[in-house]
C-alpha positions, 0 to 999 in steps of 0.5 A, spaced: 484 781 342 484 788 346 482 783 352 490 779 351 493 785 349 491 789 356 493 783 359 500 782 358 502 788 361 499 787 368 503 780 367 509 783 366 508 788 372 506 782 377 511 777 378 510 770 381 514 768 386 515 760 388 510 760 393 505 763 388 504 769 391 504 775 386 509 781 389 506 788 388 510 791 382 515 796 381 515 803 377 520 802 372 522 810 373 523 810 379 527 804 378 531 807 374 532 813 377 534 810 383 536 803 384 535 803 391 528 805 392 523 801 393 528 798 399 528 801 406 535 801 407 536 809 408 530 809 411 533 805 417 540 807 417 542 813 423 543 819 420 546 823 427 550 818 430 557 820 432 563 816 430 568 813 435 574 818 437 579 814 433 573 812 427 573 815 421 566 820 421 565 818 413 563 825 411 569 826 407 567 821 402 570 815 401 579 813 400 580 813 392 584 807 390 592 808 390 596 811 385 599 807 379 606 805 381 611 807 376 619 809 376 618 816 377 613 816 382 618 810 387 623 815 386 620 821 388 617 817 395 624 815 396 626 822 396 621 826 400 623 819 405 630 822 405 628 829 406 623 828 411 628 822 414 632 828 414 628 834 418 625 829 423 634 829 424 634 836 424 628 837 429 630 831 434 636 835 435 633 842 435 629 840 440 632 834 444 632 839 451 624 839 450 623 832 448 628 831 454 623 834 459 617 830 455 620 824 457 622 826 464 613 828 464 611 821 461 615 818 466 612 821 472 605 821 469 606 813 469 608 813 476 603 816 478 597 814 474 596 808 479 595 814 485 591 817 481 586 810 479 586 809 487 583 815 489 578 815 483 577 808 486 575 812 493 570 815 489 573 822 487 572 824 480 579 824 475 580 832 476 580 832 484 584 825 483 589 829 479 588 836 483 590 831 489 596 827 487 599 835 484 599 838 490 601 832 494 608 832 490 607 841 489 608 839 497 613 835 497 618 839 492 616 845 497 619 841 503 625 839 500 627 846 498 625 849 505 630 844 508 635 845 503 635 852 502 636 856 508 642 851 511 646 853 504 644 860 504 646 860 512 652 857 511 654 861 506 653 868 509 658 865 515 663 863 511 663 870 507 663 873 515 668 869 516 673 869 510 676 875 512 679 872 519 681 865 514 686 871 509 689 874 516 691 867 519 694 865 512 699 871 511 700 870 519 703 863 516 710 864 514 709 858 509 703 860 507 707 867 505 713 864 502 708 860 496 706 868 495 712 870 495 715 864 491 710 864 486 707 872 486 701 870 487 699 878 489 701 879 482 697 874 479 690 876 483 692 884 481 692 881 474 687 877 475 682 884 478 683 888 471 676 890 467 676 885 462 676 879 467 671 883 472 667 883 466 667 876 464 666 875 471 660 879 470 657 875 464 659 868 469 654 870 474 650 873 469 650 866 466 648 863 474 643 867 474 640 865 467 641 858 469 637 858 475 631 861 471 632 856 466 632 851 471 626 853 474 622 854 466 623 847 466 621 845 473 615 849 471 615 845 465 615 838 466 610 840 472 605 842 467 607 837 462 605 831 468 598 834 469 597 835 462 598 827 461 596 826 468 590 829 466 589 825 458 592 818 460 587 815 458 586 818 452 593 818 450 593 811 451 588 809 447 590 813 442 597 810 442 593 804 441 589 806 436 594 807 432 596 799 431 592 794 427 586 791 429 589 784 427 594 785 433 591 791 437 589 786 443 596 783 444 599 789 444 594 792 449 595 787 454 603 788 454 602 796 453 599 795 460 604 791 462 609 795 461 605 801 464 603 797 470 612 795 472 614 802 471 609 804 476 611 799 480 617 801 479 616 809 481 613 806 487 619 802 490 624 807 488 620 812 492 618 807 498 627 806 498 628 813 498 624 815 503 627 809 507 634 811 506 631 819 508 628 816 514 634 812 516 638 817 515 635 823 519 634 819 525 642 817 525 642 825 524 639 827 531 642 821 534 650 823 533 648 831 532 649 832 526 647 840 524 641 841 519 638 833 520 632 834 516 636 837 509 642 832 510 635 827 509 632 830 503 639 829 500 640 822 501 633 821 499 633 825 493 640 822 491 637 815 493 632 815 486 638 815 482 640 808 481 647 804 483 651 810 484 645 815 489 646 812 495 653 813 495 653 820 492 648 822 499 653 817 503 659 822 501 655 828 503 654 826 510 659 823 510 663 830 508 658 834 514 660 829 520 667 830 518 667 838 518 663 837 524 667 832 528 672 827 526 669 822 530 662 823 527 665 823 521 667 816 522 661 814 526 657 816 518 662 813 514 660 807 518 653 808 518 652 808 510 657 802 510 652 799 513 646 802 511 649 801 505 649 793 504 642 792 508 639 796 503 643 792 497 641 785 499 635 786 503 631 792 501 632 793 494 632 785 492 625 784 495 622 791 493 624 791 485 624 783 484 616 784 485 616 790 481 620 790 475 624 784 476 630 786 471 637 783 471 641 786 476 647 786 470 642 788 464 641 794 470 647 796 472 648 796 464 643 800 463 645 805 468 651 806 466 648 807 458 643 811 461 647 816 464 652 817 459 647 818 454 642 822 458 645 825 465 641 822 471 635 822 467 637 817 462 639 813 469 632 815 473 629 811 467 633 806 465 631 801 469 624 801 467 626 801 460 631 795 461 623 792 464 619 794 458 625 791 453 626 784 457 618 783 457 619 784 449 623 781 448 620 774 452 614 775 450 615 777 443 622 776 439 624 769 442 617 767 441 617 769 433 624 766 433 622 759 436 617 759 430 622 759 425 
């Protein structure tokens, strides 16, 4: 009897398997108080691997459900939506110059991430990539002020030299003397010369001086903010798309870089277009003797990246300079950019943006025209990428999800 009564519980504690084979028994203690034991999950799990960048490291527990919904609590989330609907208006417009000059560092970078890719390719690390790309455009900003500074400072000094003998010719004028005479010119300027008008005067070269500064700040600026980005693109980029479900990641990482790969087409075509026109320009310069062929190439250059209406602002400045020179040279420029001009818009500009960004030329001269208006020259500098990036939504996303309705 003692024999059956022994045996009992080590048939419980042995169980039978389908096979036959007896499986080793467990402690009921340590079962009970720790439901897992006995298994080798823990064991195998990592304990020091480190999450992704834009994965949840999972040592801050784990999400509770969401709360309940009631008539208080959609209230209150639709009030707290308002104010904050209302202090993100509030900061966009405090803060719309600096945002300007982050848009103005973002499409820089994106333009020039394809010379940074390349010389990464030629086996450079990314900080002497972006080092590299840095200084080529530090280099070029230097050369244009170099040539656009002295001749303005030139001039300007002979004209204040000179502007004695232009008064004297003018009271020699015996019309010009009768308009002073007639209308009391003298005691206007006299008027004019008293302490409160010398004091504003003061405040407005004050005020030049603040605006230069400030201009300089944001040269500054957007060229740090270039090199930050230049520096993270990749980061950035990923953690933008990161941001977007898993479900439809891929998709817009495809048409993310797509949109990235034609701005910086774009970028390239506009500057190989500017340095054509500046070429061209400072070689038509030497040949009719024009003072100071190298700036009046920066201008037109320069001037040449703002779209439909650059090339006709460059043209108007030469044009001006051949003019005050020699009325022939004048005519001889107005000719020149005429037709310079027309080879430009039907031959050059087609080929080079077509394969680029290939955007309609009514959608561009749109978005041009919106661009100034909302942004000055760098709402038009950026429109056209933009009209790119819209056009290629809109073909491969919004007409496709209306069709399959």
């Amino acid at each position: 009897m003692s024999q059956e009564v022994s045996a009992a519980p080590d048939d419980e504690a042995a169980a039978v398997n389908p096979t036959g084979e007896a499986e080793p028994a467990r402690d009921a203690t340590t079962a009970i108080g720790n439901p897992r034991a006995g298994t080798d999950t823990d064991s195998e799990r990592p304990t020091d691997v480190e999450p992704a960048e834009f994965e949840p490291s999972g040592r801050f527990g784990v999400p509770g459900r969401p709360l309940r919904r009631s008539a208080f609590l959609i209230g209150f989330t639709g009030a707290l939506g308002v104010l904050l609907a209302y202090a993100l208006f509030l900061g966009v417009r405090n803060a719309a110059g600096i945002l300007v000059l982050v848009v103005i560092a973002l499409f820089l970078a994106v333009g020039l991430h394809p010379a940074v890719v390349r010389l990464r390719n030629w086996g450079l690390p990314r900080g002497l990539a972006v080092a590299v790309v840095t200084l080529t455009l530090l280099l070029l900003i230097v050369a244009g002020l170099l040539a656009l500074v002295p001749p303005v400072v030139t001039q300007s000094g002979q004209f204040i030299q000179q502007l004695p003998g232009y008064v004297e010719e003018l009271r020699r004028n015996p019309t010009v003397n009768d308009l002073v005479i007639r209308y009391d010119v003298m005691e206007r300027v006299q008027a004019a010369a008293n302490a409160d008008n010398v004091g504003r005067a003061l405040g407005g070269v004050l005020g030049g001086a603040q605006l230069i500064f400030g201009t300089l700040f944001r040269l500054l600026t957007v060229l740090v903010l270039t090199i930050y980005f230049l520096a993270y693109f990749d980061r950035l980029r990923e953690l933008g798309y990161a941001l977007v479900p898993r479900s439809r990641r891929e998709r817009v990482r495809l048409i993310g870089d797509e949109i990235l790969t034609r701005v910086g087409a774009y970028m390239v075509g506009a500057l190989a277009i500017a340095v054509l026109a500046g070429v061209s320009t400072f070689v038509f310069a030497l040949a009719v003797g024009l003072p100071y062929p190298f700036a009046l190439a920066v201008v037109v250059a320069v001037t040449d990246l703002i779209p439909q209406i650059g090339a006709t602002l460059g043209a108007v400045v030469v044009t001006l300079v051949g003019l005050a020179t020699d009325l022939p040279v004048g005519i001889a420029c107005l000719v020149f950019f005429v037709v310079y001009q027309q080879v430009e818009n039907y031959l050059i500009y087609p080929k080079i943006m077509r394969r680029a960004v290939s955007v309609n030329e009514v959608a561009a001269l749109l978005a041009a025209l919106l661009g100034v208006a909302l942004l000055g020259v760098v709402g038009a500098l950026i429109a056209i990428p933009t009209v790119a990036a819209l056009q290629l939504i809109l073909r491969e996303v919004v007409l496709p999800r209306q069709d399959a309705r």
